[in-house]
Phi, psi and omega in degrees: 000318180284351168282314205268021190274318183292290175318309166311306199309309214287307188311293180347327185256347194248159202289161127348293192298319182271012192250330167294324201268341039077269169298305186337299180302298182323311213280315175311291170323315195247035161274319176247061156220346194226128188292144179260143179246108181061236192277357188242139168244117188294087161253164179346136163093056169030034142279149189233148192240143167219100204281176180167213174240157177327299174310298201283320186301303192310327203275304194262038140290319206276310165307304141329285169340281177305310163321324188294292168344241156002303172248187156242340163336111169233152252213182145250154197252141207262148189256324208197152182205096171246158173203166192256159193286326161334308175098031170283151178217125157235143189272070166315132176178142166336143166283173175219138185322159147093236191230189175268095213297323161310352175278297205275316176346291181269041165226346181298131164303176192302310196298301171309313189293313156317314163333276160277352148304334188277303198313291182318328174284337188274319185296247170021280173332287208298302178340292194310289187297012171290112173277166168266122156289348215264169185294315202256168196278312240201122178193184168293202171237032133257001179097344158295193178317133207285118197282024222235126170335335206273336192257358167249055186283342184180135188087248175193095169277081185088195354336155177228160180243001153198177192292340186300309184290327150330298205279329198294338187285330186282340194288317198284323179273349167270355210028076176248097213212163172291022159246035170257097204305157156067054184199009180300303204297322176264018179274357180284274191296347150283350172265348183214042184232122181246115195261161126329166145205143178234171141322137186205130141316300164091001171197096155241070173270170199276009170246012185258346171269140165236125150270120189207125177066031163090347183240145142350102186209038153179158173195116195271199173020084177279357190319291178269034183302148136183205194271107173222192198265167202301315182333307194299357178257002187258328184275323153303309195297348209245337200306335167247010211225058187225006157265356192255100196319253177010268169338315191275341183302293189283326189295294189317351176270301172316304200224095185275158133133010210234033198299303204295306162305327190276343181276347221259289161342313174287324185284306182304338150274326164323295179288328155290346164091160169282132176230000000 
C-alpha cells in the first residue's frame, strides 16, 4: 500500500505528455514478463495499465472512486489517469488478490457456490446505496451518456431522465414499435412495469469477478458502471454467459425476481444482434 501511495505522489509531479510516453513503454516492456488480457496490462509491484478511449477509462475512474467512496468492495484503486488530445487513455491502478472466478467455477463445490452468491449479493447491496447526484435517473457515473456496450448499438444512449425514455431507446434500437409481431407483450411490460434504479456494475461475467480461497475477494472492469434499472444487473451479468447452465443458475439466485425482464431483455437483444 505504501509503495503504491508513493507511485501516486510521484506521478503527480511529473507533465501529462511524459507520463503518457511513459506508459506507453511501460505497457511494451512488460508484455513480455506478464501475459496481456485485452486492454490491460500487468506491471511490476501488482500494478495494472489499462489502455483505452477517453469516454469509457473517465466513466471507470469515477466508478472506482465512488466504490473507493462508498463501499468495502474490493476493487481496484486508482493511481493515475492520462489521455492524449487523440482520446488515447491510460488508466493506472492497483490489483486485487485472486483468479477469475470463471476459471474455478464448474469445480467449486456446492458450499462454495453458496458462498458466493452470499458474498456477491452483499457487494450488489453496498452498490445499490451509492445515490445519484446527477440531473438524470439512468445515466454513466459521471451522469452523461450510458457507457454499456448493450446500449451503443445504435443511436445516443442517454442520458435518460426517466425509465419510459430508457425503455423507449432500447424498443427504438431493436426497431421494435407496435406493428412489430410478437413483441405487444413485451412493450406491455416496459410501459407499465416500474423498477427502482441503482448504481450497476453493468458486466458481472464470470471473468469480472475474482476469487480466493473459496470468497469473493475482488470485482474488476468498472467501465460501463452507472445508474440503470434494477434489473440491468442481472441481464448484464448473463449477456455473454448466458449459456452456461451453472453460471446462469447462480446469477438468478443472486438477483431472484426479475425472470420476465431478463426474457423480454433476450428476445430483444435476439433482434438487434450482439454488436
Amino acid at each position: 500500500m505504501k509503495v503504491h501511495e508513493n507511485v501516486r505522489h510521484i506521478l503527480g509531479y511529473i507533465p501529462a505528455a511524459i507520463r503518457i510516453h511513459l506508459y506507453h513503454s511501460l505497457r511494451y516492456m512488460s508484455s513480455f514478463f506478464f501475459k496481456r488480457q485485452h486492454a490491460v496490462q500487468r506491471l511490476p509491484f501488482n500494478l495494472f495499465l489499462k489502455s483505452g478511449h477517453r469516454g469509457s477509462s473517465q466513466n471507470e475512474v469515477m466508478s472506482l472512486i465512488l466504490v473507493a467512496m462508498h463501499t468495502s468492495i474490493p476493487s481496484p484503486k486508482v493511481l493515475d489517469y492520462v489521455s492524449t488530445n487523440s482520446g488515447e487513455s491510460y488508466l493506472l491502478m492497483t490489483g486485487v488478490p485472486g483468479e477469475q472466478v470463471g476459471r474455478l467455477f464448474d469445480d467449486m463445490t456446492p458450499e462454495q457456490h453458496q458462498q458466493f452468491i452470499f458474498d456477491l449479493q452483499n457487494c450488489i447491496k453496498e452498490l445499490r446505496q451509492i445515490t445519484n447526484p446527477h440531473n438524470f435517473l439512468i445515466c454513466n457515473a459521471l451522469g452523461g451518456a450510458c457507457n454499456d456496450i448493450r446500449l451503443l448499438c445504435g443511436g445516443n444512449p442517454g442520458p435518460f431522465s426517466s425509465e419510459a425514455a430508457f425503455n423507449d431507446f432500447l424498443l427504438d434500437i431493436s426497431q421494435v414499435s407496435h406493428r412489430t409481431e410478437g413483441f405487444a407483450d413485451v412493450i406491455s411490460r416496459l410501459r407499465s412495469t416500474k423498477h427502482m434504479v441503482y448504481f450497476t456494475h453493468a458486466d458481472l461475467g464470470p471473468t469480472n469477478i475474482l476469487v480466493n480461497n473459496g470468497r469473493l475477494s475482488g470485482i474488476v472492469d468498472w467501465e460501463m458502471a452507472g445508474w440503470y434499472p434494477e434489473y440491468w444487473e442481472l441481464s448484464k451479468s448473463l449477456y455473454f454467459s448466458y449459456s452456461w447452465t451453472l453460471w446462469r443458475k447462480t446469477i438468478m439466485a443472486v438477483l431472484p425476481g426479475y425472470d420476465e425482464e431478463l426474457n423480454d431483455e433476450i428476445r430483444l437483444r435476439n433482434r438487434l444482434g450482439m454488436c
